[in-house]
NUNUMI-819937 format. One record per residue (C-alpha): residue number from 1; x, y, z; chain. Coordinates in steps of 0.5 Angstrom, whole numbers, padded with zeros to 4 digits. Example, Ala and Ser with C-alpha at 12.3 -4.5 7.8 and 13.67 -1.06 7.14 Angstrom:
BEGIN
<pt><n>1</n><u>0025</u><v>-0009</v><w>0016</w><chain>A</chain></pt>
<pt><n>2</n><u>0027</u><v>-0002</v><w>0014</w><chain>A</chain></pt>
***
This chain:
BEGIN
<pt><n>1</n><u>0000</u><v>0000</v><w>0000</w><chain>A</chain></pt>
<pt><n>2</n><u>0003</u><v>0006</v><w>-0002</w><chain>A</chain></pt>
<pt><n>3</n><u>0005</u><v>0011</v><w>0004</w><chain>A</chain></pt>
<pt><n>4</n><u>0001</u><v>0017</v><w>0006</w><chain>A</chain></pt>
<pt><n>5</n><u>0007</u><v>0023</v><w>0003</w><chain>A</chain></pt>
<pt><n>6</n><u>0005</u><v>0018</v><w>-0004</w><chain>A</chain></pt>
<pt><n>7</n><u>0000</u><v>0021</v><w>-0004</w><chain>A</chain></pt>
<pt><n>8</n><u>-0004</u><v>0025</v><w>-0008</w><chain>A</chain></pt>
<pt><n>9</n><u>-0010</u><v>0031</v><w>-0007</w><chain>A</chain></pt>
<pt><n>10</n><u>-0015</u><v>0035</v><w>-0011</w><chain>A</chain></pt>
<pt><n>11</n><u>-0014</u><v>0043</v><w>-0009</w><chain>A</chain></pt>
<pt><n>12</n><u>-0013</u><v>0049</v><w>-0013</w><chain>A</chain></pt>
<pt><n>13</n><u>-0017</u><v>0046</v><w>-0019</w><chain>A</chain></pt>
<pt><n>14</n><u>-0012</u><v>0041</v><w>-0020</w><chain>A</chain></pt>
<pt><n>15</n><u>-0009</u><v>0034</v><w>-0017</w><chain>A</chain></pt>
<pt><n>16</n><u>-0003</u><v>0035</v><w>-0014</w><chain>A</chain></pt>
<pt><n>17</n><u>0002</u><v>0030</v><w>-0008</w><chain>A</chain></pt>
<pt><n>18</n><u>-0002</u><v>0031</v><w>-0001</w><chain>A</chain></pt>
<pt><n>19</n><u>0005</u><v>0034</v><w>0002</w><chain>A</chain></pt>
<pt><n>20</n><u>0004</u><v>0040</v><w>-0003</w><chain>A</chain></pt>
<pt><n>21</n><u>-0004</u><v>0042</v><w>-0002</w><chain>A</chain></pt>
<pt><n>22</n><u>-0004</u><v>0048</v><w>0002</w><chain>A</chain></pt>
<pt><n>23</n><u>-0009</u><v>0053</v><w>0003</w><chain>A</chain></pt>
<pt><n>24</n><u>-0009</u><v>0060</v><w>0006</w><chain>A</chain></pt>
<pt><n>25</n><u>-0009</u><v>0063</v><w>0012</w><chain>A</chain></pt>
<pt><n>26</n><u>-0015</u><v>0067</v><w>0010</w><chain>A</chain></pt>
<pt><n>27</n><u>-0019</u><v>0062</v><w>0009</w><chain>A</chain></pt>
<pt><n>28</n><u>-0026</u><v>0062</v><w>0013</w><chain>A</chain></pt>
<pt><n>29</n><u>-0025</u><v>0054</v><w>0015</w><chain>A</chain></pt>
<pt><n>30</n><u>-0018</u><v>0057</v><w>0019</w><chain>A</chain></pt>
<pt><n>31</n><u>-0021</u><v>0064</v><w>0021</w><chain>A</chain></pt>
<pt><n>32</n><u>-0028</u><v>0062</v><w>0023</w><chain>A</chain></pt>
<pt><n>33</n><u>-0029</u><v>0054</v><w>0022</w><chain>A</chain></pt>
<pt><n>34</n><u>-0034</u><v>0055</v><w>0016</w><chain>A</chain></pt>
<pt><n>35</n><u>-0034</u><v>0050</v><w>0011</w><chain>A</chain></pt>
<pt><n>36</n><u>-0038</u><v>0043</v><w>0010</w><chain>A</chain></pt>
<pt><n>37</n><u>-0035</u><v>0037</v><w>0008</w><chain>A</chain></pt>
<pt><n>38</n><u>-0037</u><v>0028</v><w>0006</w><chain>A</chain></pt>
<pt><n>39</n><u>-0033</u><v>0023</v><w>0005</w><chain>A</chain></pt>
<pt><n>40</n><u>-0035</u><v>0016</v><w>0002</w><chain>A</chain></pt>
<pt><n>41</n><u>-0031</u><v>0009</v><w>0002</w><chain>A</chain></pt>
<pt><n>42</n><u>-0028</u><v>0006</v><w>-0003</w><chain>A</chain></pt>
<pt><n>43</n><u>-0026</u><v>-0001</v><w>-0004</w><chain>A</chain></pt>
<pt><n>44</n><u>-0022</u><v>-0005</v><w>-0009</w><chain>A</chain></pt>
<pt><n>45</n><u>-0023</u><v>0002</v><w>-0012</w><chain>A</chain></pt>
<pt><n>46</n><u>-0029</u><v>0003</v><w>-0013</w><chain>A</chain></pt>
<pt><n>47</n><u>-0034</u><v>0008</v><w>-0009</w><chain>A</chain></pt>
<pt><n>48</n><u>-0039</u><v>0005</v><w>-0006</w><chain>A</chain></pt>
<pt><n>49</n><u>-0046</u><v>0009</v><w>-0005</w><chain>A</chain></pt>
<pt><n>50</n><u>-0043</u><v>0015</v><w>-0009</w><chain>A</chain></pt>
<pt><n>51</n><u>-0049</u><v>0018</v><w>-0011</w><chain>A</chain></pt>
<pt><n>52</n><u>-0051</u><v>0019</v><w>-0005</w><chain>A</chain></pt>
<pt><n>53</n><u>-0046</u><v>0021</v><w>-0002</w><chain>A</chain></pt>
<pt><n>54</n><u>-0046</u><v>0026</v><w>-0007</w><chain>A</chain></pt>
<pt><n>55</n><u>-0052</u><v>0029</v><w>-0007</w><chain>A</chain></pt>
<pt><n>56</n><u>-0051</u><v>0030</v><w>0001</w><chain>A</chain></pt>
<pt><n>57</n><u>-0045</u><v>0035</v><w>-0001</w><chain>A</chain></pt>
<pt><n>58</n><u>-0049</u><v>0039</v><w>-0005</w><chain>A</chain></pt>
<pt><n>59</n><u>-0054</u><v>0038</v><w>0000</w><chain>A</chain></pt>
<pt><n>60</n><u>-0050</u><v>0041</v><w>0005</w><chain>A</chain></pt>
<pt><n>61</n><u>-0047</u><v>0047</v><w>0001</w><chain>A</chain></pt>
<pt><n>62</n><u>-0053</u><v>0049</v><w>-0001</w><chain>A</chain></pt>
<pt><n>63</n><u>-0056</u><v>0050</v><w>0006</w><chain>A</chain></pt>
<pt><n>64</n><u>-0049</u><v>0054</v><w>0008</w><chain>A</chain></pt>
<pt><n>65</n><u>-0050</u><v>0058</v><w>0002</w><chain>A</chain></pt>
<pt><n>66</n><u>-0043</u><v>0056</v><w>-0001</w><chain>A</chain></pt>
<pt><n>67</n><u>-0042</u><v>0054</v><w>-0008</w><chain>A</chain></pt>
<pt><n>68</n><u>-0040</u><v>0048</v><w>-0011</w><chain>A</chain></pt>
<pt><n>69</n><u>-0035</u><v>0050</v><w>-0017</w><chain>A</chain></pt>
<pt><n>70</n><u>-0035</u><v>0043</v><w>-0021</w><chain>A</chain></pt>
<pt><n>71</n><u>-0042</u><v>0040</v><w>-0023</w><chain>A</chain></pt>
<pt><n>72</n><u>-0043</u><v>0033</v><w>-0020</w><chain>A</chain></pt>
<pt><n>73</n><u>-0041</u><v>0029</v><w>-0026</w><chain>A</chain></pt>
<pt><n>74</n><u>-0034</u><v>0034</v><w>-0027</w><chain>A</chain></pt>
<pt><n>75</n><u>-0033</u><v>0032</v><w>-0020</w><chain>A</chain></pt>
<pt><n>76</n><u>-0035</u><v>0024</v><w>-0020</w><chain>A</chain></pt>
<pt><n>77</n><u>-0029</u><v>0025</v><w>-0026</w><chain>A</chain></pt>
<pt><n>78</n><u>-0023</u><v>0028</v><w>-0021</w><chain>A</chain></pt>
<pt><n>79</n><u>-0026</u><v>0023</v><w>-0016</w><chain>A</chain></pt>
<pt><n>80</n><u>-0024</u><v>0018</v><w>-0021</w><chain>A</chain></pt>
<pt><n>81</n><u>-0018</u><v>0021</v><w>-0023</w><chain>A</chain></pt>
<pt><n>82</n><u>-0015</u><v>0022</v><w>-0016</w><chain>A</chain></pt>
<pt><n>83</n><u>-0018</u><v>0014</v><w>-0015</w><chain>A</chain></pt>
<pt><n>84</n><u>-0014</u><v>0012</v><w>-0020</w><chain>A</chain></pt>
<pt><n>85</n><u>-0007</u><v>0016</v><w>-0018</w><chain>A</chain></pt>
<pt><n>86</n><u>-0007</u><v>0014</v><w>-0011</w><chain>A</chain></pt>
<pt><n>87</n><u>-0008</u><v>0007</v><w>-0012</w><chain>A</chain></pt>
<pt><n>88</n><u>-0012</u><v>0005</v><w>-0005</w><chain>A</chain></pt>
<pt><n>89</n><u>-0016</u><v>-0001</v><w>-0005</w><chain>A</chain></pt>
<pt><n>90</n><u>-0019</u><v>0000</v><w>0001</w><chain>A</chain></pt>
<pt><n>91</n><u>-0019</u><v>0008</v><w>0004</w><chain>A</chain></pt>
<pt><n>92</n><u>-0024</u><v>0014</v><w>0005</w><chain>A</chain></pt>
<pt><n>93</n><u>-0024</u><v>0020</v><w>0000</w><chain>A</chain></pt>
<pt><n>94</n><u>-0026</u><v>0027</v><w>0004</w><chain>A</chain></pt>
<pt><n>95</n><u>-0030</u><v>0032</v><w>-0001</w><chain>A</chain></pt>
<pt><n>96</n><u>-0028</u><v>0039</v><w>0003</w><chain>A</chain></pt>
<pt><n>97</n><u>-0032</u><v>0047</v><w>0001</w><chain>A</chain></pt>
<pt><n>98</n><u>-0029</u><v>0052</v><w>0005</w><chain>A</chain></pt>
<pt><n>99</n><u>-0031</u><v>0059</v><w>0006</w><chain>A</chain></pt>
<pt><n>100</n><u>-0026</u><v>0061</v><w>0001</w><chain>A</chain></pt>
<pt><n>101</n><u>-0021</u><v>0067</v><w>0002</w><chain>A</chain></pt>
<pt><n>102</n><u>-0024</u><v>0072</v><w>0006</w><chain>A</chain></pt>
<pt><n>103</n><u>-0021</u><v>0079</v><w>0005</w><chain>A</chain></pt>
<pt><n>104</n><u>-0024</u><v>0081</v><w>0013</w><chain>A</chain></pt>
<pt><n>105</n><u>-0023</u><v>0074</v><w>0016</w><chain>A</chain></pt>
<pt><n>106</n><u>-0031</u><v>0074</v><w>0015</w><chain>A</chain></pt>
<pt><n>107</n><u>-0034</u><v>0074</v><w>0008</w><chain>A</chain></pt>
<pt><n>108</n><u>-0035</u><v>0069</v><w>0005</w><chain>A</chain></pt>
<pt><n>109</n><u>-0029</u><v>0069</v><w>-0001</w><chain>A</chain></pt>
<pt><n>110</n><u>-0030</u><v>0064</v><w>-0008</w><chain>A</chain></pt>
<pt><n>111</n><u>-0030</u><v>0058</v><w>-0004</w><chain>A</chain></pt>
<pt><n>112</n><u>-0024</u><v>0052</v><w>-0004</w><chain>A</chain></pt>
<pt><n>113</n><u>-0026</u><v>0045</v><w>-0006</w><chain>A</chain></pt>
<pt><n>114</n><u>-0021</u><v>0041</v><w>-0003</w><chain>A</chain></pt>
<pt><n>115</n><u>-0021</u><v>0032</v><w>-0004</w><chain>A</chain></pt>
<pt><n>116</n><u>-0017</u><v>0028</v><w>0000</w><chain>A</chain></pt>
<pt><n>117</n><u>-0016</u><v>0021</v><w>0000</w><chain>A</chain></pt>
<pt><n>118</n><u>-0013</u><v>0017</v><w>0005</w><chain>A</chain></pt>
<pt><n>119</n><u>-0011</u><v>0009</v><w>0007</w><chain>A</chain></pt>
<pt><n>120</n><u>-0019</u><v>0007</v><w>0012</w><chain>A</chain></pt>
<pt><n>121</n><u>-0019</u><v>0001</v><w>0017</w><chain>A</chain></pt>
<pt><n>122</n><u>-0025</u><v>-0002</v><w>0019</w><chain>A</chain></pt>
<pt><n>123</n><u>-0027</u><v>-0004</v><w>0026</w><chain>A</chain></pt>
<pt><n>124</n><u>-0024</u><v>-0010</v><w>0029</w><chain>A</chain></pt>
<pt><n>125</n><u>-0028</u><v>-0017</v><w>0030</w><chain>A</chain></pt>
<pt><n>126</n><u>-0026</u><v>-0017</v><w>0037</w><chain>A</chain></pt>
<pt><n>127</n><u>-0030</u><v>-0010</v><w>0037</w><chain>A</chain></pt>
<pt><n>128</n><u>-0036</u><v>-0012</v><w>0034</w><chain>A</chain></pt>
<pt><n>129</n><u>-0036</u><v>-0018</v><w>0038</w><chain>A</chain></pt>
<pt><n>130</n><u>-0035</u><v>-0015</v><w>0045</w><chain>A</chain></pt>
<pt><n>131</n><u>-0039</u><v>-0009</v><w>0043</w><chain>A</chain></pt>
<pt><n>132</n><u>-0038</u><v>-0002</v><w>0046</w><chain>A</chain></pt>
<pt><n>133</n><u>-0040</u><v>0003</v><w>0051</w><chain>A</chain></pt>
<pt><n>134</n><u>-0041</u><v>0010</v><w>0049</w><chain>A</chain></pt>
<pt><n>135</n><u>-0043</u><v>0016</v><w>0054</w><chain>A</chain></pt>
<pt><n>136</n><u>-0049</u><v>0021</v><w>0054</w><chain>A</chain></pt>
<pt><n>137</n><u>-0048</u><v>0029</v><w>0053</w><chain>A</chain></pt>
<pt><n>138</n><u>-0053</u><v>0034</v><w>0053</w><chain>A</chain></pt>
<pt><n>139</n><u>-0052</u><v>0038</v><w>0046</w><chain>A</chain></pt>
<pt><n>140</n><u>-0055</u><v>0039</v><w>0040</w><chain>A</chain></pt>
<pt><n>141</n><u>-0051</u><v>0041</v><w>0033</w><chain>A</chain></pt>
<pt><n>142</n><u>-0053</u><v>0047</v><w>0028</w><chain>A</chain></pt>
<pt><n>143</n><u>-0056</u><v>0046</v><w>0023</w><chain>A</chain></pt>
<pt><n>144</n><u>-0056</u><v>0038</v><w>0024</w><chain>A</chain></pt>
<pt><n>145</n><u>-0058</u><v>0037</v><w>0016</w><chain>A</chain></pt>
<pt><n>146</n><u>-0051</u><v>0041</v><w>0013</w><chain>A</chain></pt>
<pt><n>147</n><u>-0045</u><v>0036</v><w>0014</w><chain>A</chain></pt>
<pt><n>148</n><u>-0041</u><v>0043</v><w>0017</w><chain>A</chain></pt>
<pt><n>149</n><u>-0034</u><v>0042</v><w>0019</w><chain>A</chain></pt>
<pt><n>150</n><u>-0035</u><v>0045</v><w>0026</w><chain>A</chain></pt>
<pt><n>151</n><u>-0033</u><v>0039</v><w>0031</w><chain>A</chain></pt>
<pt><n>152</n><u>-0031</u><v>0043</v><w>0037</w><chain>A</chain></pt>
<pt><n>153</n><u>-0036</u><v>0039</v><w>0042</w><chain>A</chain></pt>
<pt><n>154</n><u>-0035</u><v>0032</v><w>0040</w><chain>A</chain></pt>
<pt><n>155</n><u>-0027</u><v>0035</v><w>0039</w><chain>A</chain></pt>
<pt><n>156</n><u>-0028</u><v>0037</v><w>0046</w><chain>A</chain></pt>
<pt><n>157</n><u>-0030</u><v>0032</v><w>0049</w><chain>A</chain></pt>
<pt><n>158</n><u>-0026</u><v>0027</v><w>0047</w><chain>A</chain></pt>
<pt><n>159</n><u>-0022</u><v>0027</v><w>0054</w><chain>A</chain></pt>
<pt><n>160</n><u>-0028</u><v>0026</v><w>0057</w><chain>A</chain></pt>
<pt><n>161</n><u>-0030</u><v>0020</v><w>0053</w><chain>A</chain></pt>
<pt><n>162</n><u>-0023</u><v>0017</v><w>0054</w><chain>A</chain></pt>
<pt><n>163</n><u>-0023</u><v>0018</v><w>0062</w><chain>A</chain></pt>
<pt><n>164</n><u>-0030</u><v>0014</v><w>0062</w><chain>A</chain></pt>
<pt><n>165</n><u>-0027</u><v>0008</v><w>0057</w><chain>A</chain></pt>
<pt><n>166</n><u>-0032</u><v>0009</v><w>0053</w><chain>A</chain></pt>
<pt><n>167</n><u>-0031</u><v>0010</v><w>0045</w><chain>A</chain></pt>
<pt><n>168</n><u>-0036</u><v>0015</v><w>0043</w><chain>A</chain></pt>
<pt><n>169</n><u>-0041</u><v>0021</v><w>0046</w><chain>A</chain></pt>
<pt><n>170</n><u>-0049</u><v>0020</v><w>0044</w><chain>A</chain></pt>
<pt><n>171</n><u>-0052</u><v>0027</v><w>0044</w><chain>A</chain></pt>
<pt><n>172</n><u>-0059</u><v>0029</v><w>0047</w><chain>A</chain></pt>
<pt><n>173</n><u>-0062</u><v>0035</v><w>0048</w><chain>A</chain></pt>
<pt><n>174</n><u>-0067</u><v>0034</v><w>0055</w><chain>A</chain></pt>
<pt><n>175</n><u>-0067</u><v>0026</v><w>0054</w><chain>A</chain></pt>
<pt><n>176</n><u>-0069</u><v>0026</v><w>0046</w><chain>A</chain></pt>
<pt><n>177</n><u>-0062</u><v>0023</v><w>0043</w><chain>A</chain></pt>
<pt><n>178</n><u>-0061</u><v>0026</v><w>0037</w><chain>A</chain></pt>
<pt><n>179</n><u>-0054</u><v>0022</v><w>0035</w><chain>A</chain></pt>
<pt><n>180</n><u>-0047</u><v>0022</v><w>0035</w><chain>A</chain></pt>
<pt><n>181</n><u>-0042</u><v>0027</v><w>0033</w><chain>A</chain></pt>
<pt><n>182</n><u>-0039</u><v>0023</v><w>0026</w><chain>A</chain></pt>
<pt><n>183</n><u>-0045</u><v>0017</v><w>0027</w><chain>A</chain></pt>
<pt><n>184</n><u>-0052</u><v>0016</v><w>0027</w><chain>A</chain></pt>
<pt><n>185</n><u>-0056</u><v>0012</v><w>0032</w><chain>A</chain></pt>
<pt><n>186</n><u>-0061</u><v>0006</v><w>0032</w><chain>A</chain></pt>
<pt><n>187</n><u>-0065</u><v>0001</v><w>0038</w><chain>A</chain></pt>
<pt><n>188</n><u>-0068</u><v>-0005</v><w>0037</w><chain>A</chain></pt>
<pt><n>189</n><u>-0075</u><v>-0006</v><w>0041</w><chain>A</chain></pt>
<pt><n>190</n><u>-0077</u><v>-0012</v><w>0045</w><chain>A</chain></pt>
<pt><n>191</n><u>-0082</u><v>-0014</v><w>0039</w><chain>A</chain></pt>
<pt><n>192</n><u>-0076</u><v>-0012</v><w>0034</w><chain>A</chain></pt>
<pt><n>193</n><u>-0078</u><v>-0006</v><w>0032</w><chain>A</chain></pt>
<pt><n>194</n><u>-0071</u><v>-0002</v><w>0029</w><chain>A</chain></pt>
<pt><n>195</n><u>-0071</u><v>0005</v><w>0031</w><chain>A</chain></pt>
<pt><n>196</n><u>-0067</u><v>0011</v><w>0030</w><chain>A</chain></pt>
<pt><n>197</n><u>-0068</u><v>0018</v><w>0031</w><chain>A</chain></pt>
<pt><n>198</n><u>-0072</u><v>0022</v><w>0026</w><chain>A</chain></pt>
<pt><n>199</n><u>-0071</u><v>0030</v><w>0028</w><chain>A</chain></pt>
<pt><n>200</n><u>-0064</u><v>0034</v><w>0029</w><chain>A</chain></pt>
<pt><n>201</n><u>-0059</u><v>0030</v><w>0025</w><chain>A</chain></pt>
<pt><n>202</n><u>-0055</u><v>0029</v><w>0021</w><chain>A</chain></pt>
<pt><n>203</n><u>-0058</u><v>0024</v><w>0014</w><chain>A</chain></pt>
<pt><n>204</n><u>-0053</u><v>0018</v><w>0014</w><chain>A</chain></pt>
<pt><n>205</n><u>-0052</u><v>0014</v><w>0008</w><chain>A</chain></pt>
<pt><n>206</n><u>-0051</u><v>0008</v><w>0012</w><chain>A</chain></pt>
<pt><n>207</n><u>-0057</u><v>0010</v><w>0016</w><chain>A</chain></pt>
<pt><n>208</n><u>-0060</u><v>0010</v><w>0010</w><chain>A</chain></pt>
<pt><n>209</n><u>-0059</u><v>0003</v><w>0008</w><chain>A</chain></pt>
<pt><n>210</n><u>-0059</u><v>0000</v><w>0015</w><chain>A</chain></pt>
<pt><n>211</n><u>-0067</u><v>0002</v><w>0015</w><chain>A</chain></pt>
<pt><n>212</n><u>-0068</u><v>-0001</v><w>0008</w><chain>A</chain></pt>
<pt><n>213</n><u>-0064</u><v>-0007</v><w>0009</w><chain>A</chain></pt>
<pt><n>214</n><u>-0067</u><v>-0008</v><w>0016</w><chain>A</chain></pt>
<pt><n>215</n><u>-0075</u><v>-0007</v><w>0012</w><chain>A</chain></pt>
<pt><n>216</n><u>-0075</u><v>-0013</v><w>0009</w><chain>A</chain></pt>
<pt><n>217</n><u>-0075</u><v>-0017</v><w>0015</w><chain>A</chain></pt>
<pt><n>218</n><u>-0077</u><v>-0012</v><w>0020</w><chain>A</chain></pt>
<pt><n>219</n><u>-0081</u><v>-0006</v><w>0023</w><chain>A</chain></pt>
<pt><n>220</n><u>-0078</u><v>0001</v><w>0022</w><chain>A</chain></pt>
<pt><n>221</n><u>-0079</u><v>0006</v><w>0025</w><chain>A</chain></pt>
<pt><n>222</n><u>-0075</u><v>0014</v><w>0025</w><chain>A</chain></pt>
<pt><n>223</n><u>-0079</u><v>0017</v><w>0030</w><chain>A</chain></pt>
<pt><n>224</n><u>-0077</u><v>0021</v><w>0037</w><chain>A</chain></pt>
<pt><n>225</n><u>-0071</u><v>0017</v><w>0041</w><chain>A</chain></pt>
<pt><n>226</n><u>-0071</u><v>0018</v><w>0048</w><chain>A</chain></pt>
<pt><n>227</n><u>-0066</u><v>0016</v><w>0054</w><chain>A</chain></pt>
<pt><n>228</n><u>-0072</u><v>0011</v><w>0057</w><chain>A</chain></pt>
<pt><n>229</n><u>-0073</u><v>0008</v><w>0050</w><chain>A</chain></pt>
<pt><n>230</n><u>-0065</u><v>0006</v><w>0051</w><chain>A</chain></pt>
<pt><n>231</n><u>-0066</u><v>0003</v><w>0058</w><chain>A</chain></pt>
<pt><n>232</n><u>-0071</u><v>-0001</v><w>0055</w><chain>A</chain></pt>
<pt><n>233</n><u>-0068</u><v>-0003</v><w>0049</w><chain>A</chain></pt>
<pt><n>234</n><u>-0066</u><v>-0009</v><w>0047</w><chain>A</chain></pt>
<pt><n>235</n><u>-0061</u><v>-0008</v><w>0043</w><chain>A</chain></pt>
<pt><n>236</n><u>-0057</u><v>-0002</v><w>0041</w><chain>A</chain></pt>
<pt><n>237</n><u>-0052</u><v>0001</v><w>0035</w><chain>A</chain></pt>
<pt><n>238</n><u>-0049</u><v>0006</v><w>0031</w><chain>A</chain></pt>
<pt><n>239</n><u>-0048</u><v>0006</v><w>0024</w><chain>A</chain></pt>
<pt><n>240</n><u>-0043</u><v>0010</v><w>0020</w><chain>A</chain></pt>
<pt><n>241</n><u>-0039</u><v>0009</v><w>0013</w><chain>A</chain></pt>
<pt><n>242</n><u>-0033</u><v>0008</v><w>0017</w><chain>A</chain></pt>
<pt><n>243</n><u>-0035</u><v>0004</v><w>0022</w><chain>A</chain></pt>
<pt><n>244</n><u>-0041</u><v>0001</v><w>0019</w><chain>A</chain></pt>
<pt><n>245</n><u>-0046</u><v>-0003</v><w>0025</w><chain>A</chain></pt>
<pt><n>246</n><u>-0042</u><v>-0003</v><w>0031</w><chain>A</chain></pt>
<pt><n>247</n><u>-0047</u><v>-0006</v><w>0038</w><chain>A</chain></pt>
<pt><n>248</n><u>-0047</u><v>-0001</v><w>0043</w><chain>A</chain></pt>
<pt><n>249</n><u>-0048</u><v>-0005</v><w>0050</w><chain>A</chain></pt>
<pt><n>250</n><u>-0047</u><v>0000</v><w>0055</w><chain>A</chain></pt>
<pt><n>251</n><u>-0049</u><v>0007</v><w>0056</w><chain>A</chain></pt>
<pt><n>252</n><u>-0046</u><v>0011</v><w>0061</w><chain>A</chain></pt>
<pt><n>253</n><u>-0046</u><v>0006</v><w>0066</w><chain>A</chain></pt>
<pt><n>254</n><u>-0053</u><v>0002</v><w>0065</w><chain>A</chain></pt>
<pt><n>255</n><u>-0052</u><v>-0004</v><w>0060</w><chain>A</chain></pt>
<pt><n>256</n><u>-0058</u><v>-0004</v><w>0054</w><chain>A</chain></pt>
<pt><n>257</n><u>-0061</u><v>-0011</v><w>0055</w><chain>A</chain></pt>
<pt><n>258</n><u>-0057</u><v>-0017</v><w>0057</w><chain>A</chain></pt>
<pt><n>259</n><u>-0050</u><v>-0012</v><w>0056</w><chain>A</chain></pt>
<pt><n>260</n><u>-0048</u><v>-0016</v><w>0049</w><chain>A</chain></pt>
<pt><n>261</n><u>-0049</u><v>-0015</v><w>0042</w><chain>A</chain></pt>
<pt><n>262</n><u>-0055</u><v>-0017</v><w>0038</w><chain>A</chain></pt>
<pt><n>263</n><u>-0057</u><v>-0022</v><w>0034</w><chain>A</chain></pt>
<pt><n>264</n><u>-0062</u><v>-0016</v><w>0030</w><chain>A</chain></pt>
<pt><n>265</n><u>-0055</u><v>-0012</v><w>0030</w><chain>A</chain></pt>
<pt><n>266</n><u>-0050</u><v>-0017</v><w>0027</w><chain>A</chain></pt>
<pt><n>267</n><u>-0055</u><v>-0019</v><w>0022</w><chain>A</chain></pt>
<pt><n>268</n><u>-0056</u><v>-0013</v><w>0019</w><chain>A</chain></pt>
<pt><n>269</n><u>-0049</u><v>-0012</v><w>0019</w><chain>A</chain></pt>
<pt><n>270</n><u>-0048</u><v>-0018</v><w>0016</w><chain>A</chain></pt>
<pt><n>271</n><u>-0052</u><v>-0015</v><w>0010</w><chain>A</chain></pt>
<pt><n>272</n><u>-0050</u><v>-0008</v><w>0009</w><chain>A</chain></pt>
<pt><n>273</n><u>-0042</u><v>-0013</v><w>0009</w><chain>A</chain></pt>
<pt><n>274</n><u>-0046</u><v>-0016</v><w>0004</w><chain>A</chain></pt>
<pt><n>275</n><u>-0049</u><v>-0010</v><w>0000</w><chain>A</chain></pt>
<pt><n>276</n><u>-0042</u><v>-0006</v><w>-0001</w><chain>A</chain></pt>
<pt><n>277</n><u>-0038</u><v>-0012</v><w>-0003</w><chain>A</chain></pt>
<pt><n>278</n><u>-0044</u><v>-0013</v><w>-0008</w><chain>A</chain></pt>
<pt><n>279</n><u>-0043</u><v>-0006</v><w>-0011</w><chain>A</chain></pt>
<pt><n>280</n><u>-0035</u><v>-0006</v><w>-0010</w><chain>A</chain></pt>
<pt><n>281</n><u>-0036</u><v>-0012</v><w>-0015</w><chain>A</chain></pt>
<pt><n>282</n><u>-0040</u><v>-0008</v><w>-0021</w><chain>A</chain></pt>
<pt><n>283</n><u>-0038</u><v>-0006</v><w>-0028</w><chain>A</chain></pt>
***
């Protein structure tokens, strides 16, 4: 696998190596943390849910009024490009708008469109095994259907999570979860039921493929989460695109269910595995 000063990025209009891409400090992303960004997975070289992930991203640019210089199939062309230069048969590519240059660190300059493409490793069977514990915090982020760069509390709890040996933070705002800083959340009723928030989050591709895998067999529902739905939960789980399904069986310090992963969880997983690989497989 190549190392990371090999590879390359898009900036500036153009595909150039990674240790070479740089912005200015004038830039509002730098000066007032104001931009949106995706990502998307790719194996064996290719994207896996592309359209999705791209309609996000100019879903996202449109709710923080930036625009997108390059037209969706001009941008899938230098995708494939940077794809094919960096030569990652499992990796995440990271689509970024900035703010642009701002000439008073404050209005909005013509915006930079950053690509980066970078080596991704998957969760760890023992992980998905064993399950992890996730911590609560009262919060809510800004226009939660934008995928902003503005991580600051997520960032900023990290000690926190780490002192509680947990692996993540689940958001709430007066015991409504909504989800978590890079991924979305589910429970699985006692009767079956696969549920995850509906209202004050982000869209998940995955979540969106989760919720039609889990219709063929299942109820679902996208409605309102609270913290008692939790404690009577059967089983819980987060989803993303770099982590997939992975169980949840301890929030803050009570156990969701028996403490283990479910057979819902893993089942679905298995799935969504099986989904990917399918898609990575296609002409």
């Amino acid at each position: 696998m190549p190392s990371t000063a090999k590879l390359h990025a898009y900036i500036h209009g153009q595909i150039q190596p990674l240790e070479s891409a740089f912005l200015h400090v004038s830039d509002l992303s730098i000066q007032r943390g104001y931009g949106i960004f995706d990502y998307f997975k790719v194996q064996q070289g290719r994207p896996v849910f592309l359209a999705d992930y791209l309609s996000r991203f100019y879903k996202s640019a449109q709710l923080m009024e930036l625009r997108v210089p390059l037209s969706i199939n001009e941008l899938e062309d230098v995708l494939q490009e940077l794809i094919v230069v960096n030569n990652l048969p499992l990796s995440g590519v990271k689509m970024i708008l900035t703010g642009g240059y701002s000439a008073n660190g404050y209005d909005p300059g013509e915006p930079n469109l950053i690509i980066l493409q970078q080596p991704l490793t998957l969760p760890t069977q023992e992980m998905i095994n064993q399950g992890i514990k996730i911590i609560t915090h009262e919060f809510v982020r800004e226009i939660p259907r934008a995928k902003t760069i503005n991580y600051s509390t997520g960032i900023r709890l990290i000690k926190q999570i780490q002192a509680a040996g947990a692996a993540d933070v689940l958001y709430h705002q007066n015991g409504v979860v909504t989800e978590f800083p890079r991924c979305n959340f589910f429970i699985v009723t006692m009767d079956d039921v696969v549920v995850t928030p509906a209202e004050d989050v982000l869209l998940g591709v995955t979540r969106k493929n989760v919720l039609e895998i889990a219709r063929h067999k299942y109820k679902t529902e996208e409605r309102a989460v609270t913290l008692e739905d939790i404690a009577q939960a059967k089983e819980a789980f987060l989803t993303s695109t770099t982590k997939r399904i992975l169980p949840i069986v301890q929030v803050d310090d009570q156990a969701v269910s028996d403490g283990k992963p479910g057979t819902v969880t893993r089942e679905l997983l298995q799935e969504l595995i099986a989904l990917e690989n399918k898609l990575a497989l296609q002409v």
